[in-house]
C-alpha positions as CSV (number, residue, x, y, z in Angstrom):
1,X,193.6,-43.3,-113.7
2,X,191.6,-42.0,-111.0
3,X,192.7,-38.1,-109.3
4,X,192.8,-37.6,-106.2
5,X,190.8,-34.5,-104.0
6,X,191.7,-31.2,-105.5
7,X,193.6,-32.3,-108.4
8,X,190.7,-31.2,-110.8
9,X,190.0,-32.3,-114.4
10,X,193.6,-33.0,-114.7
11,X,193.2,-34.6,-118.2
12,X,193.1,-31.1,-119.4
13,X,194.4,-28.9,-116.3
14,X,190.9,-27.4,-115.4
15,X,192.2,-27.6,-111.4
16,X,189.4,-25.2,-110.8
17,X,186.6,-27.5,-109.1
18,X,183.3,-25.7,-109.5
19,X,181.4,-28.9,-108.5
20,X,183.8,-32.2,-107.7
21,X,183.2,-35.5,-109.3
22,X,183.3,-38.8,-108.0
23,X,186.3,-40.1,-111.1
24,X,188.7,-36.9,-111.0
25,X,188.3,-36.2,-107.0
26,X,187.6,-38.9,-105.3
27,X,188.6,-38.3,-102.1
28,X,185.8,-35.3,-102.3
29,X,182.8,-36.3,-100.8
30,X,180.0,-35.2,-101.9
31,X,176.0,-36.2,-101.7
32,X,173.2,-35.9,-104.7
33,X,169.4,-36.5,-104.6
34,X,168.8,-39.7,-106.4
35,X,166.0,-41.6,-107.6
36,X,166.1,-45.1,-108.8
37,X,164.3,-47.7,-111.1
38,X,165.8,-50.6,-110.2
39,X,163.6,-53.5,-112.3
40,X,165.0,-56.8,-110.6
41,X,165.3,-58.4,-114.1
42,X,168.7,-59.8,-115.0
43,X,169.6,-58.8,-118.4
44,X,170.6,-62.4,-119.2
45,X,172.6,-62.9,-122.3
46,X,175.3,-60.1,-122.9
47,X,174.4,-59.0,-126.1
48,X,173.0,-55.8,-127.9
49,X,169.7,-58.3,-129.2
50,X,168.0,-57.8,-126.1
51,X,165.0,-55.7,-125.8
52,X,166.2,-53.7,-123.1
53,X,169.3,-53.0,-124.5
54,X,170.0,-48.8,-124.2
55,X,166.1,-48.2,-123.5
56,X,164.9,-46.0,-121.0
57,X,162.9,-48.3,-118.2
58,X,160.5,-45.5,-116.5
59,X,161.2,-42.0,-115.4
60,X,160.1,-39.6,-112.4
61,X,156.7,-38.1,-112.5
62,X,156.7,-33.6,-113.1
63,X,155.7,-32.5,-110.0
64,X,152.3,-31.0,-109.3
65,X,153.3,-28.0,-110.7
66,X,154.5,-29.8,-114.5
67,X,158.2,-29.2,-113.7
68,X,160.2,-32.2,-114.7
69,X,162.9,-33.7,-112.7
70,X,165.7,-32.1,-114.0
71,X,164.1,-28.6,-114.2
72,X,165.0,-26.0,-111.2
73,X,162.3,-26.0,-108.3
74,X,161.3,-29.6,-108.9
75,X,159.3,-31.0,-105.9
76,X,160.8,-33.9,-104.7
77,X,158.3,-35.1,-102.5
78,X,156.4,-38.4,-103.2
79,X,154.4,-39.1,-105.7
80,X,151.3,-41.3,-106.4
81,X,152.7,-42.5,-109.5
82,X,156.4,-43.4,-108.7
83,X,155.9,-46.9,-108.4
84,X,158.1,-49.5,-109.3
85,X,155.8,-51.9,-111.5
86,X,158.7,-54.3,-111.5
87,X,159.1,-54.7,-107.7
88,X,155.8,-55.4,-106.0
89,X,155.3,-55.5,-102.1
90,X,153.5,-58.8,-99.9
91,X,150.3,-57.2,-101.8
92,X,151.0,-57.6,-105.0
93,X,151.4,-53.7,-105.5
94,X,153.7,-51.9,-106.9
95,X,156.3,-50.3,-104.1
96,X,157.0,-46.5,-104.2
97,X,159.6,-45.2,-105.5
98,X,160.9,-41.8,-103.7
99,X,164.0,-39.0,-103.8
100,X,166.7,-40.5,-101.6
101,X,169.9,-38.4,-100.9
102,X,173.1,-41.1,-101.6
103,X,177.0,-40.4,-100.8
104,X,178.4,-40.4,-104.4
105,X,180.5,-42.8,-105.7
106,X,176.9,-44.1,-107.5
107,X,177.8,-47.6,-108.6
108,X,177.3,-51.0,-108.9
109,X,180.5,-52.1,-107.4
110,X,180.2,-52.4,-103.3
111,X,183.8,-50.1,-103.2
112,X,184.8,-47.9,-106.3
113,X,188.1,-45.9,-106.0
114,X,188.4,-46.8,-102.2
115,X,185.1,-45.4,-100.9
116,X,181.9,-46.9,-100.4
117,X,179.2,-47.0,-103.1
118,X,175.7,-46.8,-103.4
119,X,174.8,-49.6,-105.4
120,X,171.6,-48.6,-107.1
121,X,171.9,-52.0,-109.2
122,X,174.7,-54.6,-109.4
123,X,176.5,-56.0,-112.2
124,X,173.8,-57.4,-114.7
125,X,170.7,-56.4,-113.4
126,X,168.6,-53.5,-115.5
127,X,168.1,-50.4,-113.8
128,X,167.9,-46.5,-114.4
129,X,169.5,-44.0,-112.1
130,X,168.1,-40.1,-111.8
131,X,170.8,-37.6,-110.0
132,X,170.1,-33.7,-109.3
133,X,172.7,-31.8,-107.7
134,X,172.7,-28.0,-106.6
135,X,175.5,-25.8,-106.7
136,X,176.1,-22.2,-106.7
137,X,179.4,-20.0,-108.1
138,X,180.8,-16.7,-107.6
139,X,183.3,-17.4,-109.8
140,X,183.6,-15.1,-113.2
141,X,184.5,-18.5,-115.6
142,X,186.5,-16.9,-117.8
143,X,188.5,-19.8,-118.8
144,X,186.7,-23.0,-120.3
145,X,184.5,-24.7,-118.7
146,X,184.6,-28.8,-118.8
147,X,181.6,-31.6,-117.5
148,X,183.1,-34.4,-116.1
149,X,180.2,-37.0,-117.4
150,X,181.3,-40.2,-116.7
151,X,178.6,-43.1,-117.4
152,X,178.3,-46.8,-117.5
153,X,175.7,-47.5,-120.0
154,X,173.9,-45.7,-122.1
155,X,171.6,-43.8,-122.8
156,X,172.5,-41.0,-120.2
157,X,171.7,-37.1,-120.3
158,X,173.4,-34.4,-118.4
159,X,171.2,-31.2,-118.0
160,X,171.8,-28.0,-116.9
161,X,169.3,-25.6,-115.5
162,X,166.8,-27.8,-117.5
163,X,169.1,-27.5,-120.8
164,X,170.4,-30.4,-122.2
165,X,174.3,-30.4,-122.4
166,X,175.7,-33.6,-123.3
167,X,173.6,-37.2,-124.1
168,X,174.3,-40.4,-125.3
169,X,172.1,-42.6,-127.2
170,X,173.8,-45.8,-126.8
171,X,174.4,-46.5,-130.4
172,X,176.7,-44.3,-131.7
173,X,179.2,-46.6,-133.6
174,X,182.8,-46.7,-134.9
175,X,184.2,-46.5,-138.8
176,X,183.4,-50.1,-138.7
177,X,180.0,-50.0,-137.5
178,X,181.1,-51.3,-133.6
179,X,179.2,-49.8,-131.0
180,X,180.4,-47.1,-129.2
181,X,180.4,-44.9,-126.0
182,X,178.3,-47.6,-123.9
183,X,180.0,-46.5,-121.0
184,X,182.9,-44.5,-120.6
185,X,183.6,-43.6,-116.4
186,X,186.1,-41.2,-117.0
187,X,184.2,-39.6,-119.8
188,X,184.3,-35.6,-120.0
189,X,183.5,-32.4,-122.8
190,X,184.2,-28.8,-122.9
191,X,180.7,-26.6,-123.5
192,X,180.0,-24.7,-125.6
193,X,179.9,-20.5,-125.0
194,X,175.8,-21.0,-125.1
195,X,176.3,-23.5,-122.4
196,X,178.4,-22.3,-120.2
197,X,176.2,-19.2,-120.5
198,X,173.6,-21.4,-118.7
199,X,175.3,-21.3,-115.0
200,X,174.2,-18.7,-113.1
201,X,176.7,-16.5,-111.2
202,X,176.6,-14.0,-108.3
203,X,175.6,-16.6,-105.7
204,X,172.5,-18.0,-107.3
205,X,171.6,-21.5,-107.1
206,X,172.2,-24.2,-110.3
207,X,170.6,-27.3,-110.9
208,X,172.9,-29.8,-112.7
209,X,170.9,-33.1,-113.2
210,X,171.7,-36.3,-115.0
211,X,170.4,-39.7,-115.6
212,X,172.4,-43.0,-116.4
213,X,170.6,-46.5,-118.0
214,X,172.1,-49.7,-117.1
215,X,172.4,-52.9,-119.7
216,X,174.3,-55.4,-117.8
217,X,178.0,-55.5,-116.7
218,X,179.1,-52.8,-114.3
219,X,177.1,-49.0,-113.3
220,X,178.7,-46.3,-113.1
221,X,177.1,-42.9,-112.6
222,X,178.8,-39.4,-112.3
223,X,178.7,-35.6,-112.7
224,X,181.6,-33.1,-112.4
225,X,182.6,-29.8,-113.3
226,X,185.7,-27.7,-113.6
227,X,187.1,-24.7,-115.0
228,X,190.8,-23.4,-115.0
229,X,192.6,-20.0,-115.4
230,X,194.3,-18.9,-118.6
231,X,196.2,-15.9,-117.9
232,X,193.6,-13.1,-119.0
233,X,190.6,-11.8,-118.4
234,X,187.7,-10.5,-120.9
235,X,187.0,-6.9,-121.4
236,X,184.5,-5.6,-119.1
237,X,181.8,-5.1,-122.0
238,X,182.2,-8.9,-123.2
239,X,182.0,-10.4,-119.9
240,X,181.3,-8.4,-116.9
241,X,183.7,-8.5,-113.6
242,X,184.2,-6.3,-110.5
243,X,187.2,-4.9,-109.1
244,X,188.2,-2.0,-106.8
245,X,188.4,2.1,-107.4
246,X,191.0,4.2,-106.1
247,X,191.1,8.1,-107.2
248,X,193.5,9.9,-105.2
249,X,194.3,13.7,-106.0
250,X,196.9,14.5,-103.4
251,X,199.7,11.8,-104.7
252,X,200.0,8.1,-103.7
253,X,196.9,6.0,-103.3
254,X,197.3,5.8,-100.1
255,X,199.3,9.6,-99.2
256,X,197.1,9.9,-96.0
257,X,198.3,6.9,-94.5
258,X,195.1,4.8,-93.8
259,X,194.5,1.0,-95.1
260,X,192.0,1.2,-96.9
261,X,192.5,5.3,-97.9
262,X,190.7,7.3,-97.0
263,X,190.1,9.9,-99.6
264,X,186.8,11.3,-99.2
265,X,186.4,10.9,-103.5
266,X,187.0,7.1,-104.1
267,X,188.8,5.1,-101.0
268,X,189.4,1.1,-101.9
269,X,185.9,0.5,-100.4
270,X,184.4,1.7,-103.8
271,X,183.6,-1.1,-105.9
272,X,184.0,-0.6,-110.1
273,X,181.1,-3.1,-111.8
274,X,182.3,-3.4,-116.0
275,X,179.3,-4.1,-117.7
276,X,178.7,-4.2,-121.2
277,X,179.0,0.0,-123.0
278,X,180.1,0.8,-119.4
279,X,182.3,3.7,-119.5
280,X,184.4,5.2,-116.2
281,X,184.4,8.3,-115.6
282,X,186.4,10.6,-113.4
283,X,187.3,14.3,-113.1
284,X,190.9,15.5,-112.4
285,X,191.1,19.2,-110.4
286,X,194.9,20.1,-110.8
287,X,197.8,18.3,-112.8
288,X,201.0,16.4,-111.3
289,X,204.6,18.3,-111.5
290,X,208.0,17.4,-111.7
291,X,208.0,17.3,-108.6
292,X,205.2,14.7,-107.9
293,X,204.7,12.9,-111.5
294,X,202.0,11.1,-109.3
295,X,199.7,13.3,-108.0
296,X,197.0,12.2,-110.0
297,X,196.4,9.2,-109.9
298,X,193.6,6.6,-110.5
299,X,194.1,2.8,-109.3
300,X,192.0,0.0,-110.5
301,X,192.1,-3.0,-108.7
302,X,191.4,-6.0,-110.9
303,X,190.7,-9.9,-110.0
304,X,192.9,-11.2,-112.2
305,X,196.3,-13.3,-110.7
306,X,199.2,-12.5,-113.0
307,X,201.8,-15.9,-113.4
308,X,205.1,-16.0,-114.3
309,X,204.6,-18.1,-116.9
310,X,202.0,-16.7,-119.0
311,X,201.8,-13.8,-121.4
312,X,199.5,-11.2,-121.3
313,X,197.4,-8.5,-123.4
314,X,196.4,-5.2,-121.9
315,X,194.0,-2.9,-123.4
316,X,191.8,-0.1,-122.6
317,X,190.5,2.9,-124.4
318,X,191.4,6.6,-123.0
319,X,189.1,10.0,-123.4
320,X,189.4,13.5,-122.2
321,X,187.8,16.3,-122.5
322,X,190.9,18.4,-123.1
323,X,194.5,17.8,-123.8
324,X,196.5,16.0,-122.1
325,X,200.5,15.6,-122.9
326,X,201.5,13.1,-121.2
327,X,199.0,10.1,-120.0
328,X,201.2,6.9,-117.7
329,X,199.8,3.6,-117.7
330,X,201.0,1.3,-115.4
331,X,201.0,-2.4,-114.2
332,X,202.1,-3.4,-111.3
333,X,201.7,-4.6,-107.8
334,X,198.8,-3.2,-105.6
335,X,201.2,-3.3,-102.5
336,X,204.8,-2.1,-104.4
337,X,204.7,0.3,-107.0
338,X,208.1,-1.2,-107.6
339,X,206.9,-4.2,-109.2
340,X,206.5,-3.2,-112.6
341,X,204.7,-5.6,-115.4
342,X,204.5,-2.8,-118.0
343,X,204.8,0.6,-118.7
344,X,203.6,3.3,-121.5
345,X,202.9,7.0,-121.7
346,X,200.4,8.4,-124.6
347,X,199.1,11.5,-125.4
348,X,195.0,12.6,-125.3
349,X,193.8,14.8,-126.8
350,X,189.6,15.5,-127.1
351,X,189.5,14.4,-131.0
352,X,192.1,11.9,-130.6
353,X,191.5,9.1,-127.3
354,X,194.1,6.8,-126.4
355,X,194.4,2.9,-127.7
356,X,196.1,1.3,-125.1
357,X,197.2,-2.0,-126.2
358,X,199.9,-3.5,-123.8
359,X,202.1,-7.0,-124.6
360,X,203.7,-8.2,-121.5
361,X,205.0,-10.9,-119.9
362,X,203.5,-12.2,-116.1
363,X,206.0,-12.4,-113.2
364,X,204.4,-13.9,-109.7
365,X,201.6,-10.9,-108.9
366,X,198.9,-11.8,-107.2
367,X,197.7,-8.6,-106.5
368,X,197.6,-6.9,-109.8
């Protein structure tokens, strides 16, 4: 069953769209630079005996440079070659074929899931479909990271930044020797760590390209993907995120009464990178009293959104250079001290750091 717009990859509660797809949000629109090989032939008898059956019919020309069509900074402008040998023009030449940019749904039908198609074949007549789309992310994908590759036939290929991801050759058969995975529209897969590696973050453009073949019956081509939040978020040396500084030596992180602070040694402006071996550093002038247990005080703002129905690890590694009795870790709130997620106090000494390793359960915090 279809999804409707910003439902996600609800099969597996990946509600995170990082690019929508036609199947899981349909009422997302979206458009893709396509090019088509569209032969004319009808396939004629529906069987797996015919020649054209899951083969390739002809594929885009590299551009002038050697890139391929799937590979980032393809040139998409015409070329001599792309001709469609099938299809020939009052001449008796074979007509160009050129990038076209098509509304997604891409599919044989004339409507699929209540919006219109572009129907780069219909129902039995042989064609091939090539789709790049561009995208870029911010996002830190710590969570799993699902394509949504649905596909009607076979073979197709998904590729990501020129690696291949998923493919299907057509044949690939059941315990009884049935052909399988001709077409599946609401088809999808989880990469891999290497894969997910391949998306480039920090604002930088991705190239996500895919190609679908079609036997006879019904096309169908589409691309998604999708990602969802688990509760956590990686140490800073195994996968690197940014968050906000606070050091405040007078008490209170924000004693002086500005939003942001600001304390001339690290307001809320100051941005903390983690990167892999990175180690924070920052020097303490006085101690707090029993008075003021908070007048030292260092605040890290993370990007993580605590829920109230998860459970959560905290853990972080504490160094001085001399002895220190009493060192308070806290979780709570950026805005109210008073909500609390967890609480410890450990002792540092310079031969002997602190392990923090917290257990706790989430409450609603979005501003942890």
């Amino acid at each position: 069953m279809m999804a409707s717009a910003g439902d996600g990859l609800v099969a597996v509660g990946a509600n995170v769209i990082l690019l929508p797809s036609n199947y899981w949000d349909g009422d997302i629109e979206w458009k893709a630079w396509t090019w088509v090989y569209n032969t004319g032939m009808d396939y004629g008898e529906w069987n797996t005996t015919n020649g054209n059956f899951n083969q390739y019919v002809y594929s885009p020309e590299p551009d002038a440079e050697g890139r391929q069509w799937f590979e980032p900074g393809f040139d998409m402008s015409p070329k001599e070659d792309d001709k469609n040998l099938d299809l020939l023009d009052e001449a008796g030449d074979p007509t160009p074929i050129v990038w076209e940019e098509h509304t997604a749904p891409f599919s044989s039908d004339e409507t699929f899931g209540g919006r219109r198609s572009y129907q780069w074949t219909t129902g039995s007549i042989i064609a091939d479909i090539y789709v790049r789309r561009t995208f870029t992310t911010d996002r830190l994908l710590v969570g799993p990271v699902y394509l949504a590759c649905g596909h009607d036939d076979a073979p197709c290929e998904y590729i990501l930044n020129g690696d291949t991801i998923f493919a299907r050759d057509g044949w690939e058969t059941d315990d009884n020797g049935n052909i399988i995975n001709g077409w599946n529209n609401a088809e999808y897969i989880q990469l891999t760590d290497e894969q997910k590696a391949l998306i480039k973050l920090g604002g930088e453009e991705n190239v996500l390209a895919f190609h679908v073949h079609q036997n006879w019956g019904g096309a169908y081509a589409d691309c998604g993907l999708y990602t969802k939040l688990e509760g956590g978020l990686d140490m800073g040396y195994t996968t690197p995120w940014e968050g906000k500084v606070l050091f405040n030596n007078t008490g209170g992180y924000n004693r002086d009464g500005k939003s942001p602070s600001n304390n001339p040694k690290h307001p809320w402006s100051a941005l903390y990178e983690a990167q892999e071996g990175d180690v924070y550093s920052f020097l303490i002038p006085g101690h707090s009293t029993e008075e003021d247990p908070w007048m030292q005080q260092l605040h890290f703002k993370t990007p993580i959104r605590i829920q109230e129905d998860h459970s959560y690890n905290f853990k972080a590694k504490l160094e001085a250079d001399k002895p220190f009795s009493t060192v308070i870790v806290k979780l709570t709130d950026n805005d109210n001290d008073d909500i609390e997620l967890a609480y410890e106090e450990f002792q540092i000494t310079p031969e002997e750091p602190a392990e923090v390793n917290i257990d706790f359960s989430g409450m609603d915090v979005s501003n942890f």
